[in-house]
MIDOSE-1310 file (N, C-alpha, C; in nm, 2 decimals, decimal comma, always signed):
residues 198
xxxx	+1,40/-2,65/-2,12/+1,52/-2,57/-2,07/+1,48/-2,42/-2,08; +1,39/-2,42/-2,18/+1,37/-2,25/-2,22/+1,28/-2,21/-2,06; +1,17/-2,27/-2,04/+1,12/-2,24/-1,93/+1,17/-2,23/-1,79; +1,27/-2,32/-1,78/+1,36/-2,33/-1,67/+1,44/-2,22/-1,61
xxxx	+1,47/-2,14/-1,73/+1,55/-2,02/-1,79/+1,43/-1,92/-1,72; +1,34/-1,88/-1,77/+1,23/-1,82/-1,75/+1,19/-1,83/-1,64; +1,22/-1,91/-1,54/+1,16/-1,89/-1,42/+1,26/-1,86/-1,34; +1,42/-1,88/-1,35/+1,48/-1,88/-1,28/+1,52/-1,71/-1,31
xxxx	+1,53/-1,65/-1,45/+1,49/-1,50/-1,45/+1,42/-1,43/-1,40; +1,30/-1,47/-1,38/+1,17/-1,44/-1,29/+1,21/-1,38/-1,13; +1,27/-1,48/-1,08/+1,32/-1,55/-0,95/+1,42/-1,41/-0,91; +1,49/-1,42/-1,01/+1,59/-1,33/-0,97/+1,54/-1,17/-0,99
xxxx	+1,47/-1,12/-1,07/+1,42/-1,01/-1,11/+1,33/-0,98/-0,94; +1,27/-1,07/-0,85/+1,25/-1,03/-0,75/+1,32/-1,07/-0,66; +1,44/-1,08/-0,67/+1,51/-1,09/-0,54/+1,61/-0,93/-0,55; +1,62/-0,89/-0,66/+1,64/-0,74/-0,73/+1,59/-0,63/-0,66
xxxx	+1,46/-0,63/-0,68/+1,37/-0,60/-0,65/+1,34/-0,52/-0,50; +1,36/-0,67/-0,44/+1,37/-0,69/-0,29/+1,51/-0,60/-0,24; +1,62/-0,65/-0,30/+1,75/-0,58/-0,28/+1,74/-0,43/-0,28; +1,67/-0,36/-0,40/+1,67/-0,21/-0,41/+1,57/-0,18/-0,29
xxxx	+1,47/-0,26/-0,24/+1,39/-0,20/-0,13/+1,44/-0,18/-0,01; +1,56/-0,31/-0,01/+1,63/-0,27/+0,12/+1,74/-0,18/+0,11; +1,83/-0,17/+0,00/+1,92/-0,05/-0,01/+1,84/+0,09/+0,00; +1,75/+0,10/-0,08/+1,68/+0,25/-0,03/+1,67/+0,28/+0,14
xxxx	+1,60/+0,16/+0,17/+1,58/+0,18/+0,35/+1,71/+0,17/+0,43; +1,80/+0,08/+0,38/+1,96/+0,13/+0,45/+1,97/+0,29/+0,45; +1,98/+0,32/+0,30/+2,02/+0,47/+0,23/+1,97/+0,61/+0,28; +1,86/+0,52/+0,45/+1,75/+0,65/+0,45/+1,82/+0,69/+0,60
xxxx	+1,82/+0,81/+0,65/+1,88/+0,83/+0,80/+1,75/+0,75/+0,89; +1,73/+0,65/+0,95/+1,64/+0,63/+1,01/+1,56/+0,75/+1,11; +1,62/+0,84/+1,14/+1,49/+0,95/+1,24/+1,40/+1,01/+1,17; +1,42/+0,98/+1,01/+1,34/+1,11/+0,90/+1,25/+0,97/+0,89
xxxx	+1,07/+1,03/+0,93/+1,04/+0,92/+0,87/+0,97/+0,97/+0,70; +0,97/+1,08/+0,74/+0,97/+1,15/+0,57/+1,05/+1,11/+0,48; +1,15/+1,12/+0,52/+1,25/+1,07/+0,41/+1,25/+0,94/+0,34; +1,19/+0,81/+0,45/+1,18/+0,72/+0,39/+1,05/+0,73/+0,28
xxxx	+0,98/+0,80/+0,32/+0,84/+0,79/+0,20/+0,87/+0,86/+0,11; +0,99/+0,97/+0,07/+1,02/+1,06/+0,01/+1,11/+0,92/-0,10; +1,19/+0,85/-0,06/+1,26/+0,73/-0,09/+1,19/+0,68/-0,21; +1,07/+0,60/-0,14/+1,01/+0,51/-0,17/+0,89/+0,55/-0,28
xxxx	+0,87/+0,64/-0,26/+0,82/+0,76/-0,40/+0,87/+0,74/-0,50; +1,00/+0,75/-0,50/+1,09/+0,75/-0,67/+1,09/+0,60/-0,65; +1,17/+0,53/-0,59/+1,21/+0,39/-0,59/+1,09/+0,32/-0,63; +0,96/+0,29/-0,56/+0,89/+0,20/-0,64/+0,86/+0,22/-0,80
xxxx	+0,84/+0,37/-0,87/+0,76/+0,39/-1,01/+0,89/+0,31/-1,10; +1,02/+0,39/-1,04/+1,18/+0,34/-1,12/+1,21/+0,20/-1,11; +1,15/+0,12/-1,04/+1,17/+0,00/-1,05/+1,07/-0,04/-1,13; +0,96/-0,03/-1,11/+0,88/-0,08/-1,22/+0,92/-0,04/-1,39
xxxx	+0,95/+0,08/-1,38/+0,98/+0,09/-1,50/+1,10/+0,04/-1,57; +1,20/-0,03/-1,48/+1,34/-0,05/-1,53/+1,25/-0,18/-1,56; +1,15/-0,28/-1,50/+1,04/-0,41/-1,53/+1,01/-0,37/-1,65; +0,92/-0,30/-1,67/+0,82/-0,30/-1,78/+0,98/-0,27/-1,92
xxxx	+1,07/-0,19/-1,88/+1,19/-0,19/-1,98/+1,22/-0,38/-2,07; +1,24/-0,42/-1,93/+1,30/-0,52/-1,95/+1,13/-0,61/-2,06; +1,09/-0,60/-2,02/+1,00/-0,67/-2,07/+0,92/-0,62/-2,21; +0,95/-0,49/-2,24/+0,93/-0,41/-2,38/+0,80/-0,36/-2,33
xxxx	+0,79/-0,26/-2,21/+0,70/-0,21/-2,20/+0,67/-0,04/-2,15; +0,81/-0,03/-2,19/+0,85/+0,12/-2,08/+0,76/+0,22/-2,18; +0,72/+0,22/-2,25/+0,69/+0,35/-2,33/+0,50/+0,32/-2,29; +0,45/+0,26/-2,28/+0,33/+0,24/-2,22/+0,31/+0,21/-2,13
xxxx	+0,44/+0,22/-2,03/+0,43/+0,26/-1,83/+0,44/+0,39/-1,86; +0,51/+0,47/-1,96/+0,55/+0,58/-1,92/+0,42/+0,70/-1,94; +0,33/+0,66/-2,02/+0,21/+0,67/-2,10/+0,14/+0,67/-1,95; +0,10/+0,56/-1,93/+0,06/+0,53/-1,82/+0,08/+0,62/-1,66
xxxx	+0,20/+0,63/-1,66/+0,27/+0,71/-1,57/+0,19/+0,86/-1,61; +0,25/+0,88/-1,71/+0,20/+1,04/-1,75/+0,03/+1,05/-1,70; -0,06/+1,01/-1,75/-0,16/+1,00/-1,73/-0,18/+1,02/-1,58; -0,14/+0,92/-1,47/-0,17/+0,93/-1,34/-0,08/+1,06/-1,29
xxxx	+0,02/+1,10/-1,34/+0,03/+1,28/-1,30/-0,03/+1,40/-1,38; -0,06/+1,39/-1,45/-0,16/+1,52/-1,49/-0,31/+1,50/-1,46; -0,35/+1,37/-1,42/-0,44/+1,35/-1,33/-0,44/+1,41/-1,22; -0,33/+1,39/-1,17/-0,31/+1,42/-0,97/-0,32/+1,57/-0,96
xxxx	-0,23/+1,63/-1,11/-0,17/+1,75/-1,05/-0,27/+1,87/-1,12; -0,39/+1,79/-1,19/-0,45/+1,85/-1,21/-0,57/+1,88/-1,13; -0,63/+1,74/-1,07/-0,70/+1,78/-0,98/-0,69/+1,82/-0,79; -0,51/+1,84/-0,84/-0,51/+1,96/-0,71/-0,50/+2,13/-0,75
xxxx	-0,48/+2,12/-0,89/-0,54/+2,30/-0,95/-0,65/+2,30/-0,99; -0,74/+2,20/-1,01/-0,86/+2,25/-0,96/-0,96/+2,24/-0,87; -0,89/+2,22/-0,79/-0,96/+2,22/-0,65/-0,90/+2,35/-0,57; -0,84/+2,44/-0,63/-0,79/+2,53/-0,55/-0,77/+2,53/-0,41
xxxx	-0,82/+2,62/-0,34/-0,85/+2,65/-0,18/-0,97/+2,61/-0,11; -1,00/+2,47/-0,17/-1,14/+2,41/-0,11/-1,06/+2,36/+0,02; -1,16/+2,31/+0,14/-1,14/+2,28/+0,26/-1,07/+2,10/+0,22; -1,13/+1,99/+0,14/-1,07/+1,88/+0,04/-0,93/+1,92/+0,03
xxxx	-0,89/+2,02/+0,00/-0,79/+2,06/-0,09/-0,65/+2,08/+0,01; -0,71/+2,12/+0,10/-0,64/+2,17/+0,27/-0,55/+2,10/+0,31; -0,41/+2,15/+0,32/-0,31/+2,04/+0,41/-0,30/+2,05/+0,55; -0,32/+1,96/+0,66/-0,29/+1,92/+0,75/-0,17/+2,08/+0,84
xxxx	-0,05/+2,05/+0,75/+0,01/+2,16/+0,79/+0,02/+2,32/+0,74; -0,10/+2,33/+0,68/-0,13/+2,49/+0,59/-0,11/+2,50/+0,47; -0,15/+2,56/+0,39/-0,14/+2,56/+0,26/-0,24/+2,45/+0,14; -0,26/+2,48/+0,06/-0,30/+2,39/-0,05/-0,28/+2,30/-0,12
xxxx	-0,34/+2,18/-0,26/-0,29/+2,12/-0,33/-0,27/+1,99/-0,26; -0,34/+1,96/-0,14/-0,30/+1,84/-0,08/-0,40/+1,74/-0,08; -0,49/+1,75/-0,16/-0,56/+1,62/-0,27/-0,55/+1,60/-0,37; -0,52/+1,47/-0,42/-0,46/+1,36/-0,35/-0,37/+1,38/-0,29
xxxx	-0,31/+1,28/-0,23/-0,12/+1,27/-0,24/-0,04/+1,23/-0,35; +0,03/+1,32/-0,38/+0,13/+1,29/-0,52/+0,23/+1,17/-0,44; +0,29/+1,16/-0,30/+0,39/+1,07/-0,29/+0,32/+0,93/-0,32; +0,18/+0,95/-0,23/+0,15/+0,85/-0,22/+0,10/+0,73/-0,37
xxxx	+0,00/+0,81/-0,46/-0,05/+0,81/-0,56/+0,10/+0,75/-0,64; +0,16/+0,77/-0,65/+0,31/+0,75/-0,76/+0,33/+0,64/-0,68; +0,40/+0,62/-0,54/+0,46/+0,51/-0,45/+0,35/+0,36/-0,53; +0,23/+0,40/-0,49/+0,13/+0,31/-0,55/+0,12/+0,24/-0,69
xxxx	+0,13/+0,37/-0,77/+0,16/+0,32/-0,93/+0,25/+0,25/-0,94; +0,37/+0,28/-0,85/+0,50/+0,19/-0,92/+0,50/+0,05/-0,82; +0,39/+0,07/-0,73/+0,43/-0,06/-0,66/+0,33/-0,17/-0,71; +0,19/-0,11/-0,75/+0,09/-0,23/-0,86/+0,17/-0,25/-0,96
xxxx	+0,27/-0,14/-1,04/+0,30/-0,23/-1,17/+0,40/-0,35/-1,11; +0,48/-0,30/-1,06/+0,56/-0,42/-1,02/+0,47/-0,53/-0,96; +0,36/-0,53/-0,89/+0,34/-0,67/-0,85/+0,23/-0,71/-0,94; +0,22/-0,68/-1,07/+0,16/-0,75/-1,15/+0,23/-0,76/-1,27
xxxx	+0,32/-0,70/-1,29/+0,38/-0,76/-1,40/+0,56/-0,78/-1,41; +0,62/-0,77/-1,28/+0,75/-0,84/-1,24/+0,78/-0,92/-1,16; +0,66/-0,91/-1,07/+0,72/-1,04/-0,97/+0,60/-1,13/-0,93; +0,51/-1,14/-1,00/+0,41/-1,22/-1,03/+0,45/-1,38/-0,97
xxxx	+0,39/-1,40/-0,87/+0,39/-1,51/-0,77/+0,49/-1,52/-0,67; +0,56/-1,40/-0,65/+0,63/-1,39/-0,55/+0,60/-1,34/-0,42; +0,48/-1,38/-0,38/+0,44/-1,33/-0,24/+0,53/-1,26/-0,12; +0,64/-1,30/-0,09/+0,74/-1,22/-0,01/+0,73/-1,13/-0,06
xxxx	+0,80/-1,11/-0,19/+0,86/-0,97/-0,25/+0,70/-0,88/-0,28; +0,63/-0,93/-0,32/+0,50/-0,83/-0,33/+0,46/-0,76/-0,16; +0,44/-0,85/-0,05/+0,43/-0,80/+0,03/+0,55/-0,70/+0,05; +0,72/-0,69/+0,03/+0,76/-0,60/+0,06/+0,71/-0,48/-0,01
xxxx	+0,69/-0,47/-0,15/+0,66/-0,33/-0,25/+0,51/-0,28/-0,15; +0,41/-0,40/-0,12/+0,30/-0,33/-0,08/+0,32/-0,26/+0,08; +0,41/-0,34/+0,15/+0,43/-0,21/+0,29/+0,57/-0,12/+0,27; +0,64/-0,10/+0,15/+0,68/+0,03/+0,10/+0,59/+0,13/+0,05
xxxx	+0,47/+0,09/-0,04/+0,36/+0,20/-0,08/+0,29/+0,18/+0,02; +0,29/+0,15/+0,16/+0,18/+0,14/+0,26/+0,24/+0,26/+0,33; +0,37/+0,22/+0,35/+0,46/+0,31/+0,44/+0,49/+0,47/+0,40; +0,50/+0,46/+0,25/+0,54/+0,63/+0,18/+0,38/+0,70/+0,20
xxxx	+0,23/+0,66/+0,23/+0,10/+0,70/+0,23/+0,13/+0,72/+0,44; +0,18/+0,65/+0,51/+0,18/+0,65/+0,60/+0,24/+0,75/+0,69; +0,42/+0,74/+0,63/+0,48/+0,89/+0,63/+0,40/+1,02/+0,60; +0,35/+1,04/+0,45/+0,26/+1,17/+0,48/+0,15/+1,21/+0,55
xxxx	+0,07/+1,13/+0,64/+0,00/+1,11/+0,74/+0,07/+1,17/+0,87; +0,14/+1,13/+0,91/+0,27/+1,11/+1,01/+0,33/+1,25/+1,02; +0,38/+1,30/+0,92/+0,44/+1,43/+0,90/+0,34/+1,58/+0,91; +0,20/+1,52/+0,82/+0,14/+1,63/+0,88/+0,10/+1,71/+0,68
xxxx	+0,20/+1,65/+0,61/+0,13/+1,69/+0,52/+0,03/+1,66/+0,44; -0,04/+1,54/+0,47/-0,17/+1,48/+0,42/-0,21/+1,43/+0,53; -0,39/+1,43/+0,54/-0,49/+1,36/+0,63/-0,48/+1,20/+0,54; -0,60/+1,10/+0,62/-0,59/+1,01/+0,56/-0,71/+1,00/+0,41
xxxx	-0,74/+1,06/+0,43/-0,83/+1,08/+0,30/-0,78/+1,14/+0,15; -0,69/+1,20/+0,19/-0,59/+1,29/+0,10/-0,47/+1,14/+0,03; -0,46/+1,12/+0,13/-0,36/+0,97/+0,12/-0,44/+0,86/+0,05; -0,56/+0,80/+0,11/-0,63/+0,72/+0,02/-0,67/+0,76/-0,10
xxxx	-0,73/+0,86/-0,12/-0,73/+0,94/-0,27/-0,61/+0,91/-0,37; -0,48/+0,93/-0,33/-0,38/+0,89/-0,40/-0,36/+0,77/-0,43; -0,36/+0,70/-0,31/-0,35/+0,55/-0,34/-0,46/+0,50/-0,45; -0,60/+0,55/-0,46/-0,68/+0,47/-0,54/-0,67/+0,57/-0,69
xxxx	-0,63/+0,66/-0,69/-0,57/+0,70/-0,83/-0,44/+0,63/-0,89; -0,34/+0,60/-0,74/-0,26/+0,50/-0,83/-0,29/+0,40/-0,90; -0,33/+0,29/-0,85/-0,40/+0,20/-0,85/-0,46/+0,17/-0,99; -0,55/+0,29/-1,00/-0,67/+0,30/-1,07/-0,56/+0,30/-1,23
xxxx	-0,49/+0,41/-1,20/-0,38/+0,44/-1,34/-0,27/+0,35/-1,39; -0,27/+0,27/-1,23/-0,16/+0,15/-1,32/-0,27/+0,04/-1,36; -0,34/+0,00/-1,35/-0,40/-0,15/-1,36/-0,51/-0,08/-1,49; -0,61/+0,03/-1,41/-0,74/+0,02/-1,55/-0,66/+0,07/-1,69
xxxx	-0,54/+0,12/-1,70/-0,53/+0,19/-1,81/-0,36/+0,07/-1,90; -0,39/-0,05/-1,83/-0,32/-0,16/-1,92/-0,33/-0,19/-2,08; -0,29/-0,27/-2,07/-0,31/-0,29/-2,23/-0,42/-0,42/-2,19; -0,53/-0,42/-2,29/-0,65/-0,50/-2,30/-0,73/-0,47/-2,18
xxxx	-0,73/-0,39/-2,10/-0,81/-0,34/-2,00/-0,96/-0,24/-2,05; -1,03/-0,27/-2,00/-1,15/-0,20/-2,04/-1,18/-0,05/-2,06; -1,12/+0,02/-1,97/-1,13/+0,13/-1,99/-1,00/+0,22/-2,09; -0,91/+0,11/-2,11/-0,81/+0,17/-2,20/-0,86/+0,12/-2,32
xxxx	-0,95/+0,02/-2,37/-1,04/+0,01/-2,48/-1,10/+0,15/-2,51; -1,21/+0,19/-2,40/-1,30/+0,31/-2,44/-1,23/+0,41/-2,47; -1,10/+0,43/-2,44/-1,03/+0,54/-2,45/-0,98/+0,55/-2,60; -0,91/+0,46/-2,66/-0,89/+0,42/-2,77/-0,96/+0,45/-2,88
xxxx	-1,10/+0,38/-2,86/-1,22/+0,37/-2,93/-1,30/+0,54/-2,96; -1,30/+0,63/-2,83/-1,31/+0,76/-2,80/-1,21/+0,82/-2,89; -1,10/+0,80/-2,90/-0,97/+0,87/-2,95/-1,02/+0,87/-3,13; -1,06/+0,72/-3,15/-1,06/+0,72/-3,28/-1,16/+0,73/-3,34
xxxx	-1,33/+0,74/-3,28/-1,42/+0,83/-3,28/-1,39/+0,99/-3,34; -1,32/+1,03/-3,22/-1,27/+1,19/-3,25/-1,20/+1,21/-3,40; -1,11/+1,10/-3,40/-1,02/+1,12/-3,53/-1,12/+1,13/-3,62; -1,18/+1,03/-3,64/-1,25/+1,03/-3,78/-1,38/+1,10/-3,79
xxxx	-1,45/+1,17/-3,71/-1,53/+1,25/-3,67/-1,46/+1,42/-3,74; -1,35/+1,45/-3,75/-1,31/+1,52/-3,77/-1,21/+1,53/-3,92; -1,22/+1,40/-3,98/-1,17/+1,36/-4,10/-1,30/+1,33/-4,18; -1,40/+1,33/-4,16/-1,52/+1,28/-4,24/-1,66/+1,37/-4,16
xxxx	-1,68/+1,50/-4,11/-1,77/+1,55/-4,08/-1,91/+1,54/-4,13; -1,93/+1,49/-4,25/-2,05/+1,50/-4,32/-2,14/+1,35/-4,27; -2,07/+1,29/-4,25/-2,07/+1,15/-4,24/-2,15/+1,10/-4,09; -2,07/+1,25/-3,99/-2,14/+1,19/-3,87/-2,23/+1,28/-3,82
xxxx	-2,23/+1,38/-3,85/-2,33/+1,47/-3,81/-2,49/+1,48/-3,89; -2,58/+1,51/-3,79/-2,73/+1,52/-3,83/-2,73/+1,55/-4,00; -2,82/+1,54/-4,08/-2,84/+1,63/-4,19/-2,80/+1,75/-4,19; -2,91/+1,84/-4,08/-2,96/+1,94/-4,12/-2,84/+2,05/-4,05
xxxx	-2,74/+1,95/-4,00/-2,68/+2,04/-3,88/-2,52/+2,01/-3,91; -2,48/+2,01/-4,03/-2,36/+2,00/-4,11/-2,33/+2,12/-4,15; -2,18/+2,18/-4,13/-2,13/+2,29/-4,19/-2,12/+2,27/-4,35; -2,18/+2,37/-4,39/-2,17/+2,38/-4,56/-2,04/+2,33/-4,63
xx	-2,04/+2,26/-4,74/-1,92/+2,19/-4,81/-1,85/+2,28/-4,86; -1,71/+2,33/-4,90/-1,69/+2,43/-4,97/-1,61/+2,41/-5,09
């Protein structure tokens, strides 16, 4: 019975899902097609996270989350005024795509950990984060390189930086290196190349 329960929660969590993807696209004036990718920006990360909520995970989406924007928004200040860096319609800071890069994060978490064998509903999240990369193409504020850059930093920040994932291991392992590297100095450094005890 408990399983039965469990699947039929499942079930519904993506037909939710599905519902908020079509209420946003009702909600959008169809001539803007900006608007719809502007939409679908917030809508996919918010839905995943109201997921990972429900499932006792929002504080390491949000972790998660954070990570893939000081990522993004870092490596569009430091890329300054490189020609990479160049938007379509003037100005800078247009690698990656932030809409796109986010639209993405929230649309992998959701289809890996809310609606997991729901093939309809995954295909709709993935031509919403197809469509918010597509709009900034369209409008003029990102090339497509700019766009795929985003997308594979989403991607990259929702799935490699999970829990039990390999590179959120090394990070961990790095973290706690540092800690105790700096709690026991004598311990890790050469002989001869230790700050005096005092």
């Amino acid at each position: 019975m408990r399983r039965l329960r469990a699947v039929i929660a499942h079930r519904w969590r993506g037909w939710l899902v599905l519902g908020a993807l079509v209420v946003v696209g009702l909600r959008t004036d169809p001539r803007t097609v900006e608007h719809w990718g502007d939409n679908y920006q917030i809508a996919l990360p918010v839905l995943a996270l109201a997921c990972e909520a429900t499932n006792g995970g929002a504080l390491e989406y949000a972790g998660r989350y954070a990570v893939m924007f000081v990522g993004l928004h870092g490596t569009k200040r430091a890329l300054g005024e490189t020609p990479l860096n160049a938007r379509p319609r003037g100005g800078y800071e247009g690698f990656p795509s932030g809409h796109t890069a986010t639209a993405t994060f929230g649309a992998a978490n959701l289809m890996t950990s809310c609606v997991k064998r729901q093939p309809v509903v995954q295909t709709a999240i993935a031509l919403a984060a197809g469509y918010t990369g597509a709009s900034r193409i369209a409008t003029g504020w990102h090339d497509i390189w700019q766009v795929m850059a985003g997308a594979i930093w989403g991607i990259l920040c929702a799935l490699a930086f999970g829990k039990g994932r390999a590179p959120r291991r090394l990070l961990v392992r790095a973290w706690a290196w540092r800690r105790n590297r700096r709690a026991a100095p004598s311990e890790t450094c050469p002989p001869k190349m230790c700050p005096p005890e005092t």
